[in-house]
PDB file of N, CA, C and O in Angstrom:
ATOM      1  N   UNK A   1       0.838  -1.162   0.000  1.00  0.00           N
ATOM      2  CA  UNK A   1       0.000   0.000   0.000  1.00  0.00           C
ATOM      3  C   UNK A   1       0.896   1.242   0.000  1.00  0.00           C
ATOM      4  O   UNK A   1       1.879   1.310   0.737  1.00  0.00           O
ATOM      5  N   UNK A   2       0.535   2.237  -0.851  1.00  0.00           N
ATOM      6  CA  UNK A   2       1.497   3.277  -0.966  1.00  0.00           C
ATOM      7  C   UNK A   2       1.405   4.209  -0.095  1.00  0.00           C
ATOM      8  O   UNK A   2       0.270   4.460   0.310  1.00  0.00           O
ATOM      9  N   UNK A   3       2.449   4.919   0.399  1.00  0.00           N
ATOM     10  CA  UNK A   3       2.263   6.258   1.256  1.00  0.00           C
ATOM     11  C   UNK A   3       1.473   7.545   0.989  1.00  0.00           C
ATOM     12  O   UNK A   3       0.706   7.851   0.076  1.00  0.00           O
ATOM     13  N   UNK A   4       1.913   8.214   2.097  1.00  0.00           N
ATOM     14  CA  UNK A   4       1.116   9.147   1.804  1.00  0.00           C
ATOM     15  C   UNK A   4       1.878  10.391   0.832  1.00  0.00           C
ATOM     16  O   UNK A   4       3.094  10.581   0.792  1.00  0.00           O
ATOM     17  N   UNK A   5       1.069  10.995   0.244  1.00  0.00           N
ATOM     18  CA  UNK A   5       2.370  11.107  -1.305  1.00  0.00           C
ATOM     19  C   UNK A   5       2.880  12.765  -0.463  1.00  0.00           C
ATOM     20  O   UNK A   5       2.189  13.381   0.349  1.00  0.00           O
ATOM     21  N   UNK A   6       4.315  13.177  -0.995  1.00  0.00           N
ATOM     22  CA  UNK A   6       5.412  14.017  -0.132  1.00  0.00           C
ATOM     23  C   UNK A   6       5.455  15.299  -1.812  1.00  0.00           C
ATOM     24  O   UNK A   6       5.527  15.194  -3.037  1.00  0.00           O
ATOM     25  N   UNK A   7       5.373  16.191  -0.950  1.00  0.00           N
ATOM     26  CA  UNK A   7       5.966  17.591  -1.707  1.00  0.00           C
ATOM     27  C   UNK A   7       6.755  18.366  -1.389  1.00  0.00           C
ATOM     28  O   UNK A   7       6.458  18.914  -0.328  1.00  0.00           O
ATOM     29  N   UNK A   8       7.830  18.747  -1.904  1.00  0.00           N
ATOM     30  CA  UNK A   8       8.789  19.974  -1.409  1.00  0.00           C
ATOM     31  C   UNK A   8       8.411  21.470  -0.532  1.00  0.00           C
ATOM     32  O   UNK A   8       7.709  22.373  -0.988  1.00  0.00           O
ATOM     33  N   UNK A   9       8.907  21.463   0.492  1.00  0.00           N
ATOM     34  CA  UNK A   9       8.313  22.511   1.154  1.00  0.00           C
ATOM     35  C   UNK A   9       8.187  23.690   0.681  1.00  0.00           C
ATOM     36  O   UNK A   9       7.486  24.497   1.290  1.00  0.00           O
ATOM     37  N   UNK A  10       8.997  24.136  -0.798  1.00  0.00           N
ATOM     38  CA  UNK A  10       8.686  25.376  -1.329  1.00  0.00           C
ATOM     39  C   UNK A  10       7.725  25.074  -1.812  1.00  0.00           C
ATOM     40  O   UNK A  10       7.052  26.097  -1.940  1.00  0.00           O
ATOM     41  N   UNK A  11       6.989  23.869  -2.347  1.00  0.00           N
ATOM     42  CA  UNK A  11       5.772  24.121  -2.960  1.00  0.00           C
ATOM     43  C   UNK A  11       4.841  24.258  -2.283  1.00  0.00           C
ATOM     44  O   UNK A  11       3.771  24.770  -2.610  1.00  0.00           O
ATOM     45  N   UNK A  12       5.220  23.696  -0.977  1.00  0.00           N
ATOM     46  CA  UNK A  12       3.612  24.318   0.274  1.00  0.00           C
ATOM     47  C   UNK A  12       3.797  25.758   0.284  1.00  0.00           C
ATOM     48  O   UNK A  12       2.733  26.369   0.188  1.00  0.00           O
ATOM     49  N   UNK A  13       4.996  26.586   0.387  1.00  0.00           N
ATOM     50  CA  UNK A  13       5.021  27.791   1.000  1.00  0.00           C
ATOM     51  C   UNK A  13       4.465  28.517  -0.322  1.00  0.00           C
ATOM     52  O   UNK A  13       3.796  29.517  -0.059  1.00  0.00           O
ATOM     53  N   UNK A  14       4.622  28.180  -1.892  1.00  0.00           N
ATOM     54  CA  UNK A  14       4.394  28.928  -3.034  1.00  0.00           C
ATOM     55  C   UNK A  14       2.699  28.808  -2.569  1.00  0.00           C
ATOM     56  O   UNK A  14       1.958  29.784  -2.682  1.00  0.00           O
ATOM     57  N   UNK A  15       2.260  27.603  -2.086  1.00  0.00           N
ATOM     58  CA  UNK A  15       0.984  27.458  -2.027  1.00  0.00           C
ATOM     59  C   UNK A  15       0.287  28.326  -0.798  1.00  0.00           C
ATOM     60  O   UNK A  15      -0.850  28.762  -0.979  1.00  0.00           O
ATOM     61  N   UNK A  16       0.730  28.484   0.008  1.00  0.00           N
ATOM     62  CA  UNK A  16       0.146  29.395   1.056  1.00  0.00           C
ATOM     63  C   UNK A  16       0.437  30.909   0.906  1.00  0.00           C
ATOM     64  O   UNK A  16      -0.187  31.644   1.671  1.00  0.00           O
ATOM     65  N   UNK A  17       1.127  31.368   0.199  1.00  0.00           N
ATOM     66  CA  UNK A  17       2.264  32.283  -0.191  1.00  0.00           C
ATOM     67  C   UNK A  17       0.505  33.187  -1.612  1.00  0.00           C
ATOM     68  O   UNK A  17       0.314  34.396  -1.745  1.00  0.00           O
ATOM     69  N   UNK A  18      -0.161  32.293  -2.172  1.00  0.00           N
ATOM     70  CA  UNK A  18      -0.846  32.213  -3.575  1.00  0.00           C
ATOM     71  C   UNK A  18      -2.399  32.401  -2.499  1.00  0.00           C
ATOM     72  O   UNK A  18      -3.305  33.209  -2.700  1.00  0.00           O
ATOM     73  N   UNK A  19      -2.298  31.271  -1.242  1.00  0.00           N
ATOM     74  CA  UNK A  19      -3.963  31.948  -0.765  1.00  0.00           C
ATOM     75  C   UNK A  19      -3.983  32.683   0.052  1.00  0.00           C
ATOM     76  O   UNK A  19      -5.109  33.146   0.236  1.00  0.00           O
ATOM     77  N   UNK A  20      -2.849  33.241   1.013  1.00  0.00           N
ATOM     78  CA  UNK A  20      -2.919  34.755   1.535  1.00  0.00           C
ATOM     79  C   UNK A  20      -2.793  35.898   0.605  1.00  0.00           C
ATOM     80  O   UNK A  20      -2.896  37.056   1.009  1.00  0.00           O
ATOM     81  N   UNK A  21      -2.558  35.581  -0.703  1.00  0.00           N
ATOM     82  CA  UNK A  21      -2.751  36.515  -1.498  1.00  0.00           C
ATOM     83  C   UNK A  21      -4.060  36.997  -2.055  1.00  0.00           C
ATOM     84  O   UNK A  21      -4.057  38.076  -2.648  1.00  0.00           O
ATOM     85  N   UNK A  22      -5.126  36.355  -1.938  1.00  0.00           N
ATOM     86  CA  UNK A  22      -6.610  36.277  -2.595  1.00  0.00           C
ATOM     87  C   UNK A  22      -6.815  37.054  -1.943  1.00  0.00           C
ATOM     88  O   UNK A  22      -6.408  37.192  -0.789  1.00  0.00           O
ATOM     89  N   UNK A  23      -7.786  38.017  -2.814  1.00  0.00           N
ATOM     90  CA  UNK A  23      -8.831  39.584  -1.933  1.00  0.00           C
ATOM     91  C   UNK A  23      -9.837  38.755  -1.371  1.00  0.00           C
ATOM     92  O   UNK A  23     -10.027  37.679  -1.938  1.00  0.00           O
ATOM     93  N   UNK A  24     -10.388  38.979  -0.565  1.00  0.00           N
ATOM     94  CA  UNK A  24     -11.937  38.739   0.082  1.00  0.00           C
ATOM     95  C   UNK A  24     -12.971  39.051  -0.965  1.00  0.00           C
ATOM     96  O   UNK A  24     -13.335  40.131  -1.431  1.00  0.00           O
ATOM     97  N   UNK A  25     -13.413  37.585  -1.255  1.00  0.00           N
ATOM     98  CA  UNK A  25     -14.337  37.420  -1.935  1.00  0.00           C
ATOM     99  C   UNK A  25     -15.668  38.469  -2.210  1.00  0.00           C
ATOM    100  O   UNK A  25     -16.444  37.577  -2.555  1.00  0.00           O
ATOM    101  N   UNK A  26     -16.178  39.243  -2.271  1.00  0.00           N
ATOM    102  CA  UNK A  26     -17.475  39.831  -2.298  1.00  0.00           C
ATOM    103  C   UNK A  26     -18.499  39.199  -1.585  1.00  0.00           C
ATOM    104  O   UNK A  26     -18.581  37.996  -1.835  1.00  0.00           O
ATOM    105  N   UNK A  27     -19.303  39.631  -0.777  1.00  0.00           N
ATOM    106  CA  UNK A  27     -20.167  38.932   0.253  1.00  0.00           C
ATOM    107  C   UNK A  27     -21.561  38.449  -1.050  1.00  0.00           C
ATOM    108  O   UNK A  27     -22.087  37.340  -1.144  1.00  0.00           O
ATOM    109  N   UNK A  28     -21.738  39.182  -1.554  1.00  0.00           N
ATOM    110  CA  UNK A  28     -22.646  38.793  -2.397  1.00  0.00           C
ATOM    111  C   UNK A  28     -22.296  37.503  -3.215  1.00  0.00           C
ATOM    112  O   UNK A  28     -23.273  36.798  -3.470  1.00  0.00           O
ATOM    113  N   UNK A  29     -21.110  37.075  -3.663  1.00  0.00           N
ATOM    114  CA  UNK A  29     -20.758  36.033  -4.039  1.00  0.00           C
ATOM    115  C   UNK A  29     -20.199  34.850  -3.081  1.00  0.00           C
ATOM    116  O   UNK A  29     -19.617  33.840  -3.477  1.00  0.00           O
ATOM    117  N   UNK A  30     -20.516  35.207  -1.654  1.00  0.00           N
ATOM    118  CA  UNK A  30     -19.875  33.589  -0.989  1.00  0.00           C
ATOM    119  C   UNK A  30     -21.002  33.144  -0.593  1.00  0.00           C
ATOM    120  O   UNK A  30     -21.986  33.656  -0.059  1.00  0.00           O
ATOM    121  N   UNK A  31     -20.642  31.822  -1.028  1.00  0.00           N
ATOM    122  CA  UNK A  31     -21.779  30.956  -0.544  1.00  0.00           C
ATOM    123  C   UNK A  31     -21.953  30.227   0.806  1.00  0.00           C
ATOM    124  O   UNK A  31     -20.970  29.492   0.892  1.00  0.00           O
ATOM    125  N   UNK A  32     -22.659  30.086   1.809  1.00  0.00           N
ATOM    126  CA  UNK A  32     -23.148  29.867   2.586  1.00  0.00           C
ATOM    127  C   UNK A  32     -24.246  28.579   2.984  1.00  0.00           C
ATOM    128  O   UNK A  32     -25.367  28.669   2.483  1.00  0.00           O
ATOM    129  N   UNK A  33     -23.957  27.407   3.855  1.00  0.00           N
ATOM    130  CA  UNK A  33     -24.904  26.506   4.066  1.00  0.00           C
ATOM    131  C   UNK A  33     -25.813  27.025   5.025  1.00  0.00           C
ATOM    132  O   UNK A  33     -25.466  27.968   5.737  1.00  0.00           O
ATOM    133  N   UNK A  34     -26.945  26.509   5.122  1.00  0.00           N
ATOM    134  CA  UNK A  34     -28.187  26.915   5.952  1.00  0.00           C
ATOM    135  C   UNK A  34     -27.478  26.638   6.838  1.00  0.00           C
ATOM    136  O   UNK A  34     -27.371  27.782   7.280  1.00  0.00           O
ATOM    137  N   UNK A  35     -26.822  25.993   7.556  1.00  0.00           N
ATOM    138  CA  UNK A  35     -26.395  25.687   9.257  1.00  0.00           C
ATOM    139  C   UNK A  35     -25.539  27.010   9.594  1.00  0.00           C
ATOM    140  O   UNK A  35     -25.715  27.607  10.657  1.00  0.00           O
ATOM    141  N   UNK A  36     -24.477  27.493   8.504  1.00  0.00           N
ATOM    142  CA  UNK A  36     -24.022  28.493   8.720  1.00  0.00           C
ATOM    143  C   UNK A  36     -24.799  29.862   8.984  1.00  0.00           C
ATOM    144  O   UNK A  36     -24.629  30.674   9.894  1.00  0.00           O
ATOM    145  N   UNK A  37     -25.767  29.880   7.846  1.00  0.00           N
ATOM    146  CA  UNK A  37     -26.678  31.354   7.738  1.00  0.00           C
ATOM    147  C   UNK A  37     -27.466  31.296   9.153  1.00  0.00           C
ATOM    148  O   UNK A  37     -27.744  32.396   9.631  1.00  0.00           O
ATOM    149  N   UNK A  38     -27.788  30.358   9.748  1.00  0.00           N
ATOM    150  CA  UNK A  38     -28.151  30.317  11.052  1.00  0.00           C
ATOM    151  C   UNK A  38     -27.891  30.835  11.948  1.00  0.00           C
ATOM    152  O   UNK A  38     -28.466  31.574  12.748  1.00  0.00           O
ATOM    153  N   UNK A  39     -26.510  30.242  11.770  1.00  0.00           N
ATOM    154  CA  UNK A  39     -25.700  30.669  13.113  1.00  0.00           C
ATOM    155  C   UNK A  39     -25.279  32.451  13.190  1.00  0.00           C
ATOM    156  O   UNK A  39     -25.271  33.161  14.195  1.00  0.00           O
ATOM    157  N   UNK A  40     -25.024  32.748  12.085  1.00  0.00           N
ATOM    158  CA  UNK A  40     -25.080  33.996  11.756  1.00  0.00           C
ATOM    159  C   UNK A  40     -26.510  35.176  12.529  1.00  0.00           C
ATOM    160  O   UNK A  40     -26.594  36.251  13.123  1.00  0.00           O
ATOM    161  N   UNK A  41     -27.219  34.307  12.119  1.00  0.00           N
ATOM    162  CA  UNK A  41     -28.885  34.884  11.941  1.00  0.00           C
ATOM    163  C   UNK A  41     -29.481  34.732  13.402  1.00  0.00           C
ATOM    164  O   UNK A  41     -30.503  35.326  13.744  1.00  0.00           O
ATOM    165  N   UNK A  42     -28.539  33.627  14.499  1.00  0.00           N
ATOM    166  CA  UNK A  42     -29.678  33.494  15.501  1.00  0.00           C
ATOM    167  C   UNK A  42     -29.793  34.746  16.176  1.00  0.00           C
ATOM    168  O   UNK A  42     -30.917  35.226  16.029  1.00  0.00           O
ATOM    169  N   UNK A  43     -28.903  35.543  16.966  1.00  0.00           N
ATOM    170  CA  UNK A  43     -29.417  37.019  17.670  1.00  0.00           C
ATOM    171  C   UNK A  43     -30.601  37.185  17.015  1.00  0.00           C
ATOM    172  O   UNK A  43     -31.692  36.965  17.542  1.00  0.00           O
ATOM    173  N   UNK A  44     -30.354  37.783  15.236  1.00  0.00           N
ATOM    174  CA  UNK A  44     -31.404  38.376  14.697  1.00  0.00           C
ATOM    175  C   UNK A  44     -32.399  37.819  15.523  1.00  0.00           C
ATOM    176  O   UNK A  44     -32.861  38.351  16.533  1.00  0.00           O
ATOM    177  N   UNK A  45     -32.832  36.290  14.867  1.00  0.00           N
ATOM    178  CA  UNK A  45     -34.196  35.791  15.181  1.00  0.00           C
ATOM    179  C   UNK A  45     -34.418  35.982  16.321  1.00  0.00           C
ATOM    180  O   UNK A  45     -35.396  36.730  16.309  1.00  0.00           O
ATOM    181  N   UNK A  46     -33.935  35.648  18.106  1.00  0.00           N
ATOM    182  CA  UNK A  46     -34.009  35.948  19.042  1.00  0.00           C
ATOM    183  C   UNK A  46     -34.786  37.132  19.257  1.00  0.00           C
ATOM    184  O   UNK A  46     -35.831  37.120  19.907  1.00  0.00           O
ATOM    185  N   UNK A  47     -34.146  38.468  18.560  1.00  0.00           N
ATOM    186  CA  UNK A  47     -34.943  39.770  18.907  1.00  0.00           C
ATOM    187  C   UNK A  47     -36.051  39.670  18.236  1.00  0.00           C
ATOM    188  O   UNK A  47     -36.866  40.418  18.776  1.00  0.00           O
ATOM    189  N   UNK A  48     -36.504  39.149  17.356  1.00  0.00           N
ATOM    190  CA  UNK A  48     -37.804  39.330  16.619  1.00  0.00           C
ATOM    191  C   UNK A  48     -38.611  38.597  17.255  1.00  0.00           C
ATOM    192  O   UNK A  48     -39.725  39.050  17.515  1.00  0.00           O
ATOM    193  N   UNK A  49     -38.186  37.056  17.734  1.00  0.00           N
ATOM    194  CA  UNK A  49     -39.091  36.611  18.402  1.00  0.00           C
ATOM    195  C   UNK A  49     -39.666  36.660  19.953  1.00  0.00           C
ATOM    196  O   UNK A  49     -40.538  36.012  20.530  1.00  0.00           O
ATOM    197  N   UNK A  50     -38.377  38.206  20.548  1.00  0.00           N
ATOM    198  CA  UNK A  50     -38.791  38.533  21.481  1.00  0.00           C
ATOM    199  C   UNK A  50     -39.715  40.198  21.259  1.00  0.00           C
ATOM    200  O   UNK A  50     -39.934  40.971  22.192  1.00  0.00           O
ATOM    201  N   UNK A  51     -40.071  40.399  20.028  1.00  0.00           N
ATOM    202  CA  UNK A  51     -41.378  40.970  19.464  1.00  0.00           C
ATOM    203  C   UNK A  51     -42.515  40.488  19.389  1.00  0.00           C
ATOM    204  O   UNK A  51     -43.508  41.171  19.140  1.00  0.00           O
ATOM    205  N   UNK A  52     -42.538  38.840  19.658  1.00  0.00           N
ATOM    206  CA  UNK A  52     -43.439  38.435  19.724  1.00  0.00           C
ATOM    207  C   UNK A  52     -44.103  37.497  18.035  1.00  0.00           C
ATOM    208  O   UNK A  52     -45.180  36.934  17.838  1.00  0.00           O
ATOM    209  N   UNK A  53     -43.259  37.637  17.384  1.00  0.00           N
ATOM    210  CA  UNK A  53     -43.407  36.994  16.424  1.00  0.00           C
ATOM    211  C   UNK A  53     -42.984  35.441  16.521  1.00  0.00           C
ATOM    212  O   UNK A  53     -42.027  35.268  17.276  1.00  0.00           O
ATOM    213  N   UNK A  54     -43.515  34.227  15.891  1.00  0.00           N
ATOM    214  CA  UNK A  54     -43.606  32.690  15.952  1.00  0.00           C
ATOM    215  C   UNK A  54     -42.409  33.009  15.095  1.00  0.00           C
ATOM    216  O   UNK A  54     -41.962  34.001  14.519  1.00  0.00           O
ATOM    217  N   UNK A  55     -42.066  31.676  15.265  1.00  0.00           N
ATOM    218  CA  UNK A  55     -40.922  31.168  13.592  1.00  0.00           C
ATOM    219  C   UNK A  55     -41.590  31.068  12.538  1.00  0.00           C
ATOM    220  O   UNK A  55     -41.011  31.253  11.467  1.00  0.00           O
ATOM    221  N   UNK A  56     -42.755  30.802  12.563  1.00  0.00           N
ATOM    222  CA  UNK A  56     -43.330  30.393  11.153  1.00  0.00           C
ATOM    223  C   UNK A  56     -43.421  31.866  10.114  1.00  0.00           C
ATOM    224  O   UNK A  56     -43.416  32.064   8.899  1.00  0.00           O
ATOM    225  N   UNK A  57     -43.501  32.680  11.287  1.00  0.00           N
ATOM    226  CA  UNK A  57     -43.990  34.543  10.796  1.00  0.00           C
ATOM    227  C   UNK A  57     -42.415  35.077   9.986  1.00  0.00           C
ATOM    228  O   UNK A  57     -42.258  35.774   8.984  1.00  0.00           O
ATOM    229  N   UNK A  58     -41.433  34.440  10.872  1.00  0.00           N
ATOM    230  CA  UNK A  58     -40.079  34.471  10.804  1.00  0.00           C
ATOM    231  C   UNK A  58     -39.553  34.425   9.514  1.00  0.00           C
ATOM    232  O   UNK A  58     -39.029  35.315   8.844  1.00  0.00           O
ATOM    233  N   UNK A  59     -39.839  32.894   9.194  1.00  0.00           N
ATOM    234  CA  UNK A  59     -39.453  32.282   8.066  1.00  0.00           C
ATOM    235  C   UNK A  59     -40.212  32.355   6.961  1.00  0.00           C
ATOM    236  O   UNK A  59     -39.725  31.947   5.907  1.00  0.00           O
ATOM    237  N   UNK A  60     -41.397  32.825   6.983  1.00  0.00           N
ATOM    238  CA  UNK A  60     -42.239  33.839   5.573  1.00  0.00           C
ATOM    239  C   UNK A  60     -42.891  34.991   5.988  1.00  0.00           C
ATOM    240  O   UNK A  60     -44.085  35.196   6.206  1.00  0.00           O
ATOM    241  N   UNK A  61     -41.708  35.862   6.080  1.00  0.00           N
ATOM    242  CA  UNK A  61     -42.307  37.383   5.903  1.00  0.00           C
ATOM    243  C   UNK A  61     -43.139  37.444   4.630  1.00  0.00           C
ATOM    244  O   UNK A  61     -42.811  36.980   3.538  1.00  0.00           O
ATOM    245  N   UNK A  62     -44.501  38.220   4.995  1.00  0.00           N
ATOM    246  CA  UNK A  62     -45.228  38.828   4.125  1.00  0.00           C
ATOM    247  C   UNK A  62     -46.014  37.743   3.947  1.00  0.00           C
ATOM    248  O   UNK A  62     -46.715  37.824   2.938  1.00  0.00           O
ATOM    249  N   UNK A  63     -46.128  36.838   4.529  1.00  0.00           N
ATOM    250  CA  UNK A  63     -47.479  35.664   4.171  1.00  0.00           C
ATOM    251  C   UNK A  63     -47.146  34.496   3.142  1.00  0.00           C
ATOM    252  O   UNK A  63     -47.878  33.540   2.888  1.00  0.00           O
ATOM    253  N   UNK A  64     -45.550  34.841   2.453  1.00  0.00           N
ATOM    254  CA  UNK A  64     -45.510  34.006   1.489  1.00  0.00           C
ATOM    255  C   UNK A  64     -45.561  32.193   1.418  1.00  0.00           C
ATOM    256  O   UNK A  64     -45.898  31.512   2.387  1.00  0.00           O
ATOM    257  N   UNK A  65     -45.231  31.729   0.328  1.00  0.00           N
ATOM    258  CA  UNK A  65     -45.458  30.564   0.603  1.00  0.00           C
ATOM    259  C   UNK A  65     -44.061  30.090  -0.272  1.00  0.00           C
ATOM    260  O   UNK A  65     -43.513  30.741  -1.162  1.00  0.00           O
ATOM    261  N   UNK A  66     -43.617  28.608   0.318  1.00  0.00           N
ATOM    262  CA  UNK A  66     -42.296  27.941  -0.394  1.00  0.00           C
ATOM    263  C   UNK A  66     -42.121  26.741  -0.494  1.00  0.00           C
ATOM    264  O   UNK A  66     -42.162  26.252   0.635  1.00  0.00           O
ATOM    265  N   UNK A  67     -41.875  25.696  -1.556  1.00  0.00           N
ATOM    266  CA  UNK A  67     -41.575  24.821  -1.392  1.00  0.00           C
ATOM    267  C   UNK A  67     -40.784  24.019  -0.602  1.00  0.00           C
ATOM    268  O   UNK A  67     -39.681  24.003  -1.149  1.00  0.00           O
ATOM    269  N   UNK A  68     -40.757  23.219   0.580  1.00  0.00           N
ATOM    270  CA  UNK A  68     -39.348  22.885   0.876  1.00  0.00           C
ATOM    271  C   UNK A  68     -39.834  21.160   0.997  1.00  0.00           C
ATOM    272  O   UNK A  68     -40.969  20.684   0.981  1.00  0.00           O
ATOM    273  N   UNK A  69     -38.731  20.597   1.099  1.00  0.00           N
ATOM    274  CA  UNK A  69     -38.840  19.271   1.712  1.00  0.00           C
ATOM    275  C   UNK A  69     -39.432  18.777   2.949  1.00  0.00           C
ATOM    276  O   UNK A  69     -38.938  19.183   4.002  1.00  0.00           O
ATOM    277  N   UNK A  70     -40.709  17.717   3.000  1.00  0.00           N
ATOM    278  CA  UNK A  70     -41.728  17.770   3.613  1.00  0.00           C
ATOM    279  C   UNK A  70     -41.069  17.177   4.828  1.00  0.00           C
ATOM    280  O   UNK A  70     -39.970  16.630   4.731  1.00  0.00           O
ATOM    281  N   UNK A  71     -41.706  17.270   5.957  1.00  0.00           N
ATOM    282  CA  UNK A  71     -41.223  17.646   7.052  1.00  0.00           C
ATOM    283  C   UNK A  71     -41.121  16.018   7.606  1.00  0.00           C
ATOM    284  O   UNK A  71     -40.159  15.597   8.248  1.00  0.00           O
ATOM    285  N   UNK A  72     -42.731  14.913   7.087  1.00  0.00           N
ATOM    286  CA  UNK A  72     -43.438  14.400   7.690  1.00  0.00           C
ATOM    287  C   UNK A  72     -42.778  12.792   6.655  1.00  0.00           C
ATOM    288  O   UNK A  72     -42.744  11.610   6.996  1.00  0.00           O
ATOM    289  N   UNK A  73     -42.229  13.653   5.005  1.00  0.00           N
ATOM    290  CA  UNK A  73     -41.995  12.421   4.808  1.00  0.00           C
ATOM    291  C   UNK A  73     -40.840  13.236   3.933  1.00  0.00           C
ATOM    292  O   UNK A  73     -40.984  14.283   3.302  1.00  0.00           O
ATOM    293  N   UNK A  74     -39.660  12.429   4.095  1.00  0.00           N
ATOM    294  CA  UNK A  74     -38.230  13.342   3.679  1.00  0.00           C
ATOM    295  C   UNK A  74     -38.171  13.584   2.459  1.00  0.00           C
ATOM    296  O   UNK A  74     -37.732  14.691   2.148  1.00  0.00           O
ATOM    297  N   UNK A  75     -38.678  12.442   1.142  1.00  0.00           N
ATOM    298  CA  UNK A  75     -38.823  12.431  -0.227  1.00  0.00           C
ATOM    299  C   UNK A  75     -39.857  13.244  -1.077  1.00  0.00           C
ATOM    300  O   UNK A  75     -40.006  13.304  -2.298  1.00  0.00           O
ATOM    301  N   UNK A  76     -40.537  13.863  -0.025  1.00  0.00           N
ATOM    302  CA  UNK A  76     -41.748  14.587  -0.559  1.00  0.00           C
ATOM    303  C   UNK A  76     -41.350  16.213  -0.754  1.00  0.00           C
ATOM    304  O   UNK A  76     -40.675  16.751   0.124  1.00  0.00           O
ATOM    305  N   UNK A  77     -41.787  16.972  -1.925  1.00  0.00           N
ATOM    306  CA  UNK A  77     -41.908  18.619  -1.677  1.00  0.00           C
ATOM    307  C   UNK A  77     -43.059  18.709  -1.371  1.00  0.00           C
ATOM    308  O   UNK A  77     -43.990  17.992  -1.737  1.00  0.00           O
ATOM    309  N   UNK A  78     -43.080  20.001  -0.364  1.00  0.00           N
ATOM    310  CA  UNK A  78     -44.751  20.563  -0.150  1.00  0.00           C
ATOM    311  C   UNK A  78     -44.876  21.748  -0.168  1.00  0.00           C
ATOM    312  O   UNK A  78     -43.881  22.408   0.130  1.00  0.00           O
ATOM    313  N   UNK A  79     -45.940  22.347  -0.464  1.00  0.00           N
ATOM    314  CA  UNK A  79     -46.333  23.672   0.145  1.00  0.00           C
ATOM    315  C   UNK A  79     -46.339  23.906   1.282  1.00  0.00           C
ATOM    316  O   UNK A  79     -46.935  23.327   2.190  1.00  0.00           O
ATOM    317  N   UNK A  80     -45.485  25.016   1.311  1.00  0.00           N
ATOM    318  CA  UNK A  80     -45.665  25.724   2.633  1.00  0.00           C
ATOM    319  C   UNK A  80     -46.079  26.820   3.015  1.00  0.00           C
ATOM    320  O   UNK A  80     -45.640  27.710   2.286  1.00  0.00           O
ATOM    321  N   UNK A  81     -46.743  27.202   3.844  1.00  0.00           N
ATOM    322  CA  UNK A  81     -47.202  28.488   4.104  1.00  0.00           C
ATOM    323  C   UNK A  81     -46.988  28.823   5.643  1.00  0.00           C
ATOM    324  O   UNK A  81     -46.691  27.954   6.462  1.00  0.00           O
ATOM    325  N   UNK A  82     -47.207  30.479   6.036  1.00  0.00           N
ATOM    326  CA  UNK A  82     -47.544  30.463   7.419  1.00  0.00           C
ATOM    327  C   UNK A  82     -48.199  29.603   8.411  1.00  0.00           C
ATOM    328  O   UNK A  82     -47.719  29.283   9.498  1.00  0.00           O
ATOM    329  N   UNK A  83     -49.670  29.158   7.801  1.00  0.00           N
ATOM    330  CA  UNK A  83     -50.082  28.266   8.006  1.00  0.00           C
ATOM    331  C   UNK A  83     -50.217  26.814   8.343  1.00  0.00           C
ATOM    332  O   UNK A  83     -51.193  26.188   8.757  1.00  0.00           O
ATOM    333  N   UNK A  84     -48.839  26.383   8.027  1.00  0.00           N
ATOM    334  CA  UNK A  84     -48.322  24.899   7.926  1.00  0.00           C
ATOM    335  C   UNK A  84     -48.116  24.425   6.702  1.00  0.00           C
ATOM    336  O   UNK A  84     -48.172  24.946   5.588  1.00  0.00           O
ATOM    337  N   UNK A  85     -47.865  23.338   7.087  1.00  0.00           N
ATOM    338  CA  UNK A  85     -47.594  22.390   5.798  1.00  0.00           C
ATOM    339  C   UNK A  85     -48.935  21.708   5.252  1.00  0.00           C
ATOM    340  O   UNK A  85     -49.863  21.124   5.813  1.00  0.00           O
ATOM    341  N   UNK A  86     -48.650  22.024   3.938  1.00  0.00           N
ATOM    342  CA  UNK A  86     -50.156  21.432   2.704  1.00  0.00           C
ATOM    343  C   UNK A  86     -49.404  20.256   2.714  1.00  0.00           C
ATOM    344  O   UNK A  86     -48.550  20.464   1.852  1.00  0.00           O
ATOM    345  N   UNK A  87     -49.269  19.464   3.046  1.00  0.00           N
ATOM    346  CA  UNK A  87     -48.730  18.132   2.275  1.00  0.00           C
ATOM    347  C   UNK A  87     -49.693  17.030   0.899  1.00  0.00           C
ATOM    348  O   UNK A  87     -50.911  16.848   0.921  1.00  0.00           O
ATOM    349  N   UNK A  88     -48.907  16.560   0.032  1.00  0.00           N
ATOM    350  CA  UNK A  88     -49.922  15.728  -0.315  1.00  0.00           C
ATOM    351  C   UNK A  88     -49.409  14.204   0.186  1.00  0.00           C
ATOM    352  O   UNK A  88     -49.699  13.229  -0.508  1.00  0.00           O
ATOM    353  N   UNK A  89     -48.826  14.088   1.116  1.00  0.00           N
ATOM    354  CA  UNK A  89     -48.677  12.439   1.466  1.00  0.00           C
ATOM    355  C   UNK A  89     -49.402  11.762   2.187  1.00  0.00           C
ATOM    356  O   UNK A  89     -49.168  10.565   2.349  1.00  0.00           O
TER     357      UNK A  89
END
């Protein structure tokens, strides 16, 4: 079984040397997982929901409605609304 494969240390340093060089991306262009935008976001939500607003009010401002993956059965999309979940399962 072969090792673990070896590079010359100037080529790590050319390599670290190349990503402390990168500008900071534009916020509008980095992408972000929901677990992250969360964590970001909880204060926010905290104060709003110490306005007295639910999560559901939270997560569709303005009444809207969104598809997401059904809650009740993982393979399903549903409608969603303030209201709950429309499911068709």
């Amino acid at each position: 079984m072969p090792g673990a494969k070896r590079y010359p240390r100037e080529q790590w340093d050319e390599f670290f040397c190349a990503l402390e060089a990168l500008p900071e991306k534009p916020r509008s262009e980095q992408r972000v997982t929901v677990s992250e935008a969360m964590k970001e976001m909880r204060a926010q939500i905290v104060a709003t929901r110490a306005k007295g607003y639910t999560l559901a009010e939270i997560n569709h401002p303005g009444g809207g409605e969104s598809r997401v993956r059904c809650q009740h059965w993982r393979s399903q999309i549903c409608v969603v609304s303030p209201g709950g979940c429309r499911c068709q399962c």
